[in-house]
C-alpha positions as CSV (number, residue, x, y, z in Angstrom):
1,X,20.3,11.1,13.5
2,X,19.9,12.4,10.2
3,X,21.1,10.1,7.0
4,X,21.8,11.2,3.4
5,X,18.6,8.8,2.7
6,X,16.3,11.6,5.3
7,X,18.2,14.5,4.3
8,X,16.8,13.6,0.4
9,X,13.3,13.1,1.1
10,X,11.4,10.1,0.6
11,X,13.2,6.9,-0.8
12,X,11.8,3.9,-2.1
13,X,12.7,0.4,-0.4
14,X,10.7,-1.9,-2.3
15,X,8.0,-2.2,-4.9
16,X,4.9,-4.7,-4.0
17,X,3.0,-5.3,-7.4
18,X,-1.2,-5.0,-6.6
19,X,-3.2,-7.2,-8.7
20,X,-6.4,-5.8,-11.0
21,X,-5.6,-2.5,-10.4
22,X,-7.4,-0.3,-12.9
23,X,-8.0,3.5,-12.3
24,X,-6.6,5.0,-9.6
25,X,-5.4,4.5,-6.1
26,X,-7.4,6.9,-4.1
27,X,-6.2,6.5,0.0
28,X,-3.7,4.7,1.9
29,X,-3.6,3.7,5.3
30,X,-1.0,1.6,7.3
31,X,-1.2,-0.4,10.7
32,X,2.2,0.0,11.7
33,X,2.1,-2.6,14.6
34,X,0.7,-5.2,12.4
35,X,2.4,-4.9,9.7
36,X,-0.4,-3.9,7.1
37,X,-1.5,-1.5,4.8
38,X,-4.8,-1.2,3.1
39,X,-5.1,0.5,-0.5
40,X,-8.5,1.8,-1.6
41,X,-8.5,1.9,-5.8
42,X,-11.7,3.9,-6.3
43,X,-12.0,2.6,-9.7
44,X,-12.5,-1.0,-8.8
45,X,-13.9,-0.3,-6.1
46,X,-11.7,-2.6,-4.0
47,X,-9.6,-1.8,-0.7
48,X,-6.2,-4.3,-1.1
49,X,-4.8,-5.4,1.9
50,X,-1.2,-5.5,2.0
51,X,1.2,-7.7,4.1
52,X,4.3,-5.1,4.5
53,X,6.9,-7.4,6.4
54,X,5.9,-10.1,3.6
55,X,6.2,-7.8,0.6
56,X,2.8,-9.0,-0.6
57,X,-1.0,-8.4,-1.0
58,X,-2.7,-10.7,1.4
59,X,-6.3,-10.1,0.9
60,X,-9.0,-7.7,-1.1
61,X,-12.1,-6.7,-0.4
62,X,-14.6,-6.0,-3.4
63,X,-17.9,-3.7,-3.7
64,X,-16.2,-1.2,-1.2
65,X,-17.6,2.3,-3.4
């Protein structure tokens, strides 16, 4: 079934703040059984790891770039 929300494109649920983010966000990729979504931010050089069903940032891993 196709809702007004589909029909409009993408919509935003939520917003999940990311800590000591500075430059940009270069690639996203989601587990979608777990949960999880990891955020590389070439800049820092940093991959975030993202708890979806929490709405949080969980864990980051430095000196990735």
């Amino acid at each position: 079934m196709i809702t007004a929300a589909h029909a409009a494109g993408l919509v935003t649920e939520r917003t999940i703040a990311l800590p000591n983010v500075a430059g940009r966000i270069d690639h996203l990729a989601s587990d979608d059984t777990g949960k999880i979504l990891f955020v590389a931010e070439h800049d820092n050089g940093t991959l975030d790891v993202v708890d979806l069903a929490a709405g949080r940032p969980i864990g980051r891993i430095n000196n990735m770039f």
